[in-house]
Residue frames as qw, qx, qy, qz and C-alpha x, y, z in Angstrom:
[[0.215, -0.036, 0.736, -0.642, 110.49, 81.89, 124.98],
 [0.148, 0.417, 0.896, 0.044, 107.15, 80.12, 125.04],
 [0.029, 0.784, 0.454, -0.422, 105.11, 83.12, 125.65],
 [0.092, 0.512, -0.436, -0.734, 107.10, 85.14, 122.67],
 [0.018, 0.118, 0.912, 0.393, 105.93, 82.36, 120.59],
 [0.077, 0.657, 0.750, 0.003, 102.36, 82.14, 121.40],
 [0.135, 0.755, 0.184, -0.615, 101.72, 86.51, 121.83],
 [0.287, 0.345, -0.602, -0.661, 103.42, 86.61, 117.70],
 [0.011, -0.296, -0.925, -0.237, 100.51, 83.77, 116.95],
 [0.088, 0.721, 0.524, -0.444, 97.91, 85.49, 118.92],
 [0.085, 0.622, -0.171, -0.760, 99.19, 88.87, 116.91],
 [0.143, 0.367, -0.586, -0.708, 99.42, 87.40, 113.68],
 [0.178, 0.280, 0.899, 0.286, 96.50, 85.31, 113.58],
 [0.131, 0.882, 0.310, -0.330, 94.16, 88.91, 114.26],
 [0.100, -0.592, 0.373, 0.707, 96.69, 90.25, 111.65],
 [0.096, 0.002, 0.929, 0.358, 95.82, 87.51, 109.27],
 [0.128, 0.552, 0.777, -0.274, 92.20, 88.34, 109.20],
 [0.263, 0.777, -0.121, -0.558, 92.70, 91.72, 107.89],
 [0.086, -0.432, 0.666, 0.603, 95.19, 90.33, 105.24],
 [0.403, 0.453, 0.789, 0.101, 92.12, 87.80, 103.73],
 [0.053, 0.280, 0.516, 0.807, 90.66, 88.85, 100.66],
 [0.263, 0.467, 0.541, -0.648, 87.52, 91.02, 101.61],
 [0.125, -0.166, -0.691, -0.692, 85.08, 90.00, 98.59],
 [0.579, 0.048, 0.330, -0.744, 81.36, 91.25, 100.42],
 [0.280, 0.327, 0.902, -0.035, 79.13, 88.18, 100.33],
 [0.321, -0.175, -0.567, -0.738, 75.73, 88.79, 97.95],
 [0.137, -0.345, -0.903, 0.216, 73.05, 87.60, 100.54],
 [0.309, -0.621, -0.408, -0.594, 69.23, 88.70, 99.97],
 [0.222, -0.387, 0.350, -0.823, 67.87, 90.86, 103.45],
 [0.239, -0.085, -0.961, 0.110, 66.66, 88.29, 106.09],
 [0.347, -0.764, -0.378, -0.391, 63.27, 88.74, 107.42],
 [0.147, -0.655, 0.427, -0.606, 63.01, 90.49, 110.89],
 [0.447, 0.054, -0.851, 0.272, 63.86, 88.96, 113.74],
 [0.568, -0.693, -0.335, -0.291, 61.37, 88.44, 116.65],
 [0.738, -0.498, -0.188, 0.414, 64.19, 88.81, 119.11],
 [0.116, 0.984, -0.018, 0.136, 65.90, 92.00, 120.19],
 [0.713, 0.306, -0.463, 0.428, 69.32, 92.52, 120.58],
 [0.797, -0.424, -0.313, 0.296, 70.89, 91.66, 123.52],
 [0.117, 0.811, -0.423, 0.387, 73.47, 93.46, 125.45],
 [0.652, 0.137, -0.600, 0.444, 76.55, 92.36, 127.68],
 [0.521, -0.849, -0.060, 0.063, 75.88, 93.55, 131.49],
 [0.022, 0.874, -0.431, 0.223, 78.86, 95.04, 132.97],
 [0.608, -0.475, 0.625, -0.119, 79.36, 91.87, 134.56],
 [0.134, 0.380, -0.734, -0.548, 79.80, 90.51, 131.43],
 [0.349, 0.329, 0.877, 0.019, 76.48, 88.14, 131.13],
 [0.108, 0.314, 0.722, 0.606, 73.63, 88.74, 129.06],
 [0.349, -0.121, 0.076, -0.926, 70.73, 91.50, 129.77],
 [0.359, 0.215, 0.782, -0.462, 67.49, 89.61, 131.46],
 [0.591, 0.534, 0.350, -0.494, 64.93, 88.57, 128.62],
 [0.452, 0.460, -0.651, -0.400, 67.02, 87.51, 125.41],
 [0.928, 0.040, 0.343, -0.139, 66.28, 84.11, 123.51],
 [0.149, 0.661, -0.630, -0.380, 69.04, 82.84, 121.92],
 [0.701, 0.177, 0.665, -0.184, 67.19, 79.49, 121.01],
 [0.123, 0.036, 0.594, 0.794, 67.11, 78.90, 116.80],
 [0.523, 0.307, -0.139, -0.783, 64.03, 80.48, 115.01],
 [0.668, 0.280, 0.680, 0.112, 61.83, 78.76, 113.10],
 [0.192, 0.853, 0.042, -0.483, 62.48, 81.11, 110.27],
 [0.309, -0.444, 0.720, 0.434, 64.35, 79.13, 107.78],
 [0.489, 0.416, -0.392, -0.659, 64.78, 79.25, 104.00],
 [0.918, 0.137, 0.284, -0.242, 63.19, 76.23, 102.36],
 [0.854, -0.163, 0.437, 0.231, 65.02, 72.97, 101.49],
 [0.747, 0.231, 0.301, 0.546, 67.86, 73.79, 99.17],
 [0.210, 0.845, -0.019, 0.492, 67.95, 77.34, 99.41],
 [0.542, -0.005, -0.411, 0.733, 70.52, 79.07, 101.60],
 [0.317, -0.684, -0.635, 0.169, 69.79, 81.44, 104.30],
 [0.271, 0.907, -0.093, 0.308, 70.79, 85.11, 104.59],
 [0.531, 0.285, -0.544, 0.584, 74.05, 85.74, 105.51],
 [0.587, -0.493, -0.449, 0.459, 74.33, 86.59, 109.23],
 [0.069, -0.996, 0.008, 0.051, 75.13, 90.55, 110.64],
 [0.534, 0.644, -0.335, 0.433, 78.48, 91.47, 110.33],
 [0.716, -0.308, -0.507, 0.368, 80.55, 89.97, 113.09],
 [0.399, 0.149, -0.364, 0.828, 81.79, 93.25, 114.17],
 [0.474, -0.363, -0.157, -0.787, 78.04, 94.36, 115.14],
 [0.798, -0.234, -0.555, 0.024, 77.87, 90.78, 117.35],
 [0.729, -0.425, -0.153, 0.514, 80.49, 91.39, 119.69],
 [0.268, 0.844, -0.092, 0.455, 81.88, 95.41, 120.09],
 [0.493, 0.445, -0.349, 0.661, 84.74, 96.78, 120.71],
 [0.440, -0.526, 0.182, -0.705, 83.05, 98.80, 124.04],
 [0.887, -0.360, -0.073, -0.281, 81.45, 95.24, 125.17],
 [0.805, 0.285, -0.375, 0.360, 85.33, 93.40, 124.75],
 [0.084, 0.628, -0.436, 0.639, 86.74, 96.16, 127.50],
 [0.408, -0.656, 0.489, -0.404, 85.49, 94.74, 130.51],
 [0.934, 0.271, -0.232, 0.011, 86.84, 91.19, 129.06],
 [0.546, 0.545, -0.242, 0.589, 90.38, 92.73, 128.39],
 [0.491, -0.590, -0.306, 0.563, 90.10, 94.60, 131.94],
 [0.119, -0.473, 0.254, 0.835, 90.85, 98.14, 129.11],
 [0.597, 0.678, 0.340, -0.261, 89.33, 99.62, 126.37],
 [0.052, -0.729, 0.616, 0.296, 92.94, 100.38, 124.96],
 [0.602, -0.153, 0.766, 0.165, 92.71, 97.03, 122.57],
 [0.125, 0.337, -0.565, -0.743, 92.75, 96.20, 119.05],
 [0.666, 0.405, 0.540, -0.316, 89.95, 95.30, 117.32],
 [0.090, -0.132, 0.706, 0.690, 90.26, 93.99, 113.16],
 [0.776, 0.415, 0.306, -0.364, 87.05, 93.68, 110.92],
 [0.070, -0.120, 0.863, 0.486, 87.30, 91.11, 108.02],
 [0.595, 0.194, -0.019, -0.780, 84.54, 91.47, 105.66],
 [0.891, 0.181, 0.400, -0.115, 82.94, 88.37, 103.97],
 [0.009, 0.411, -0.765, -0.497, 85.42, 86.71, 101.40],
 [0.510, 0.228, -0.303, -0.772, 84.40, 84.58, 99.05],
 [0.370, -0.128, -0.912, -0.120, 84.07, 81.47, 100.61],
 [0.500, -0.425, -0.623, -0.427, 81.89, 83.32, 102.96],
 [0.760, -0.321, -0.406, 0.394, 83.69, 83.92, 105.94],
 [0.041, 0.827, 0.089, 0.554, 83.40, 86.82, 107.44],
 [0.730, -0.284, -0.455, 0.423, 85.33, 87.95, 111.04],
 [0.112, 0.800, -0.252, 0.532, 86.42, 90.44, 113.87],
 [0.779, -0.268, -0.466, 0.323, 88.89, 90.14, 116.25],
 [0.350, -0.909, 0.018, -0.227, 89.99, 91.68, 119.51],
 [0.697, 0.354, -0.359, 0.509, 93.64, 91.73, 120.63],
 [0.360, -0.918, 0.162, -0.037, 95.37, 92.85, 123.90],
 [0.895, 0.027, -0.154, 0.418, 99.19, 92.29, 124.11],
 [0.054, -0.904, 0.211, -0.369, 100.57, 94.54, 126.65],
 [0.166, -0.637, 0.720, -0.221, 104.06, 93.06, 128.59],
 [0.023, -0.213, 0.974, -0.071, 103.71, 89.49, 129.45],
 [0.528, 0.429, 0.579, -0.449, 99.88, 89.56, 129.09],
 [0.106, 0.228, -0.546, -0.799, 98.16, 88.14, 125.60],
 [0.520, 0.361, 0.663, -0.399, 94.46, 87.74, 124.97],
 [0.235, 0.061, -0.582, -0.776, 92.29, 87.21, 122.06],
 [0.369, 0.417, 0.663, -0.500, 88.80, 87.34, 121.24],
 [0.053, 0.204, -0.550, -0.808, 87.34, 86.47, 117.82],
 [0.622, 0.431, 0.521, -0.395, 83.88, 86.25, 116.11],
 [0.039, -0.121, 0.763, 0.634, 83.63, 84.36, 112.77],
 [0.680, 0.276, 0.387, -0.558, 80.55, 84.21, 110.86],
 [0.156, -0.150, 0.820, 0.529, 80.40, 81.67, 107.73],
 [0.562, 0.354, -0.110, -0.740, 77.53, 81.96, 105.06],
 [0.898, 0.286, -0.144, -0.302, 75.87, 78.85, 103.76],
 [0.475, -0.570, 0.669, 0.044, 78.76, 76.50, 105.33],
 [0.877, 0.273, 0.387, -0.076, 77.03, 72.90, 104.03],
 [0.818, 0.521, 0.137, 0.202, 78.63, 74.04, 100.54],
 [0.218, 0.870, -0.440, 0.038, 82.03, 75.26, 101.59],
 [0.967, 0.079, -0.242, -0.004, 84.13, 72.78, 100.72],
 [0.336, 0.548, -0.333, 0.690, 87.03, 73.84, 102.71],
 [0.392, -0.390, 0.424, -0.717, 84.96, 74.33, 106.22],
 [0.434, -0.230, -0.869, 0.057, 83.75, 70.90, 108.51],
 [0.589, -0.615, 0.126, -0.509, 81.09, 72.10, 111.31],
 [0.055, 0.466, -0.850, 0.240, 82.77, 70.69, 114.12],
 [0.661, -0.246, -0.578, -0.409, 81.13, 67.15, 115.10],
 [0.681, -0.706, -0.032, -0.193, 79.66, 66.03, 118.86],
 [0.973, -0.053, -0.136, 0.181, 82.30, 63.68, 119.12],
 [0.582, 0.491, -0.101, 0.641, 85.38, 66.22, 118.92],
 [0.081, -0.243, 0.390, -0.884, 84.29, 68.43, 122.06],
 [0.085, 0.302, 0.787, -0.532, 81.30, 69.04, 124.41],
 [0.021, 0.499, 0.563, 0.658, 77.63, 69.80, 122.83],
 [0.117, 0.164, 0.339, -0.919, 76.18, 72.98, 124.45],
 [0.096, 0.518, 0.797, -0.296, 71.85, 73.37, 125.24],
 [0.143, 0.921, 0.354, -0.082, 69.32, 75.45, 123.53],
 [0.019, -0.680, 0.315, 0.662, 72.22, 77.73, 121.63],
 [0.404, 0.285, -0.650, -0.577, 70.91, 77.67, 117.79],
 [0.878, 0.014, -0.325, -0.351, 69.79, 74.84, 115.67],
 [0.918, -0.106, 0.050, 0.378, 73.28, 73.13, 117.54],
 [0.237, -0.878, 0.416, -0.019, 76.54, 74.50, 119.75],
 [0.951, -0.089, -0.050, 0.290, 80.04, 72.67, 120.09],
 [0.266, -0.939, 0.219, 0.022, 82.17, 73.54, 122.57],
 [0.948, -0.137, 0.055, 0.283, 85.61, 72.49, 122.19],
 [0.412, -0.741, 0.389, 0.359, 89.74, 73.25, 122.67],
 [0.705, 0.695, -0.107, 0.093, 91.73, 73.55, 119.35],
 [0.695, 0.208, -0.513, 0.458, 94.58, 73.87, 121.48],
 [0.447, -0.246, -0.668, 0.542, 95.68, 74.05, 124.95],
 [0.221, -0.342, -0.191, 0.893, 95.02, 78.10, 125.58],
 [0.401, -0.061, -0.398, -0.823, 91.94, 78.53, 122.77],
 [0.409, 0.327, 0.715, -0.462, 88.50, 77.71, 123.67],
 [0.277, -0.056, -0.544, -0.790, 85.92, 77.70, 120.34],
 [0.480, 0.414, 0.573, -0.519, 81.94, 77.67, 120.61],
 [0.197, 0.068, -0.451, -0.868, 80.83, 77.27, 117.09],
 [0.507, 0.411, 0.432, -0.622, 76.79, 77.47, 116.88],
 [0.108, 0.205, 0.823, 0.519, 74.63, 76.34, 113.82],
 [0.244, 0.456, 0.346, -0.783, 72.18, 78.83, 112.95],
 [0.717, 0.587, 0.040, -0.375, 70.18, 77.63, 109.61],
 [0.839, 0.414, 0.076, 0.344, 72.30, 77.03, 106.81],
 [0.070, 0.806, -0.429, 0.402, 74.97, 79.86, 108.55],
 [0.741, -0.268, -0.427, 0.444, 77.65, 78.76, 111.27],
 [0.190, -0.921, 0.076, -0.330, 78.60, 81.26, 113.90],
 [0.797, -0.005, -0.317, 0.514, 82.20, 80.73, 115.48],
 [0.475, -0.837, 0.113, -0.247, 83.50, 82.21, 119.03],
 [0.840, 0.099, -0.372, 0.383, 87.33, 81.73, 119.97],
 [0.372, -0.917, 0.093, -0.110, 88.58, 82.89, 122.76],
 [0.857, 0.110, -0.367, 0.344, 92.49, 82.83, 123.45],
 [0.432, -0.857, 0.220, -0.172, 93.69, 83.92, 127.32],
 [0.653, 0.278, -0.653, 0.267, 97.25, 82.88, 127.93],
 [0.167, 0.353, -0.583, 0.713, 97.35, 84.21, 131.32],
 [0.511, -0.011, 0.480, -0.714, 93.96, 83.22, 132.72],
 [0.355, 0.155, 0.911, -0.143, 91.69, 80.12, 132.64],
 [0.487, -0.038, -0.568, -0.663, 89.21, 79.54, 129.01],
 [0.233, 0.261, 0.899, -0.265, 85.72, 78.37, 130.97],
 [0.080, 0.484, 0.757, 0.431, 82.56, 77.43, 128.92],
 [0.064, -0.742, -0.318, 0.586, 80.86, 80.53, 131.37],
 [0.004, -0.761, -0.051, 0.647, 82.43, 82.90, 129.05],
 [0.059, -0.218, -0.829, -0.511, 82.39, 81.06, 125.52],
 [0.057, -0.674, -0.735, -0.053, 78.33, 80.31, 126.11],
 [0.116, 0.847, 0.334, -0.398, 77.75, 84.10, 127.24],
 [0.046, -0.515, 0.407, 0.753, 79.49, 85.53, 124.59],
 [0.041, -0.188, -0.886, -0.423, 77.84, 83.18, 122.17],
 [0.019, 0.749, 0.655, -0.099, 74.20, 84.14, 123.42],
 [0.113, 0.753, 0.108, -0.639, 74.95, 87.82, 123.00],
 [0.164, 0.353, -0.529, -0.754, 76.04, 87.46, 119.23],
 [0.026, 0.338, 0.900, 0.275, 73.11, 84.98, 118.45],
 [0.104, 0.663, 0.576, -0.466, 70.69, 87.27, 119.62],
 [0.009, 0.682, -0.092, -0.725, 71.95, 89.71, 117.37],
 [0.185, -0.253, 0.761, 0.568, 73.34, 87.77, 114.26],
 [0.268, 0.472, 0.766, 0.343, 70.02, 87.60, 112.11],
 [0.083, 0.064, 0.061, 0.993, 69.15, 90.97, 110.82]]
């Protein structure tokens, strides 16, 4: 059936995250950030007073920036429940491998219902040869998130936000089979893990 097909993708692409090599990035401690971290409201927007604009805090020309927070510290497992509608979901962490790429996803797949919710962070993109920041032209560019947002549909039932934050990329996928993917909940998920994602 369609819907067998797509819930074993959903499953095995949050399965596939654990299975990546986990080789910890090396990345020197980033200064502090002048923004605190955000939180998700129960209604699932953003607490009153966060800037998720870029800094001006960036390493000088040719050096790379520190890596980003660990994705599972962006987006938690607590904030995902009133997503999912349950706190009863799976959550994976994938440390940094070694091209830098570091991830955690959220999973529900309970009877004919399958969601997913994943946060990717990538370390010093520019020189992974292997990664393209997506370009305007491919989707929809989103305002004041980072240095530069782009929203766009990998396929019919995924949504992706990925964000440029220095020489790091930050990447948001959302995948709802049973319910509508609107930029609302891409962009507010993306402003709570930018707020956070510099240490």
């Amino acid at each position: 059936m369609r819907f067998e097909r797509r819930t074993r993708r959903l499953v095995m692409g949050a399965l596939g995250m654990v299975a990546l090599a986990a080789c910890g990035s090396s990345g020197s401690s980033s200064p502090a950030s002048t923004t605190a971290p955000s939180t998700l409201t129960s209604a699932g927007g953003l607490a009153p007073g966060v800037s998720t604009t870029a800094g001006s805090s960036h390493a000088p020309n040719g050096t790379a920036d520190p890596p980003l927070r660990p994705p599972c510290t962006l987006l938690t497992k607590q904030e995902m429940a009133s997503f999912f509608g349950t706190a009863a979901l799976n959550a994976f962490d994938h440390p940094a491998n070694s091209d830098g790429r570091a991830g955690c996803a959220f999973s529900l797949i309970t009877g004919n219902q399958g969601k997913g919710i994943s946060v990717s962070t990538l370390h010093d993109y520019a020189n992974n040869a292997g990664y393209v920041f997506p370009s305007a032209s491919q989707g929809k560019l989103i305002p004041n998130l980072g240095d530069q947002a782009i929203l766009d549909r990998p396929q019919t039932s995924v949504g992706r936000i990925t964000v440029k934050l220095g020489t790091n990329a930050l990447e948001i996928e959302v995948e709802f089979y049973t319910d509508p993917i609107n930029e609302s909940l891409l962009t507010t998920l993306a402003r709570s893990a930018i707020a956070r994602a510099r240490p």
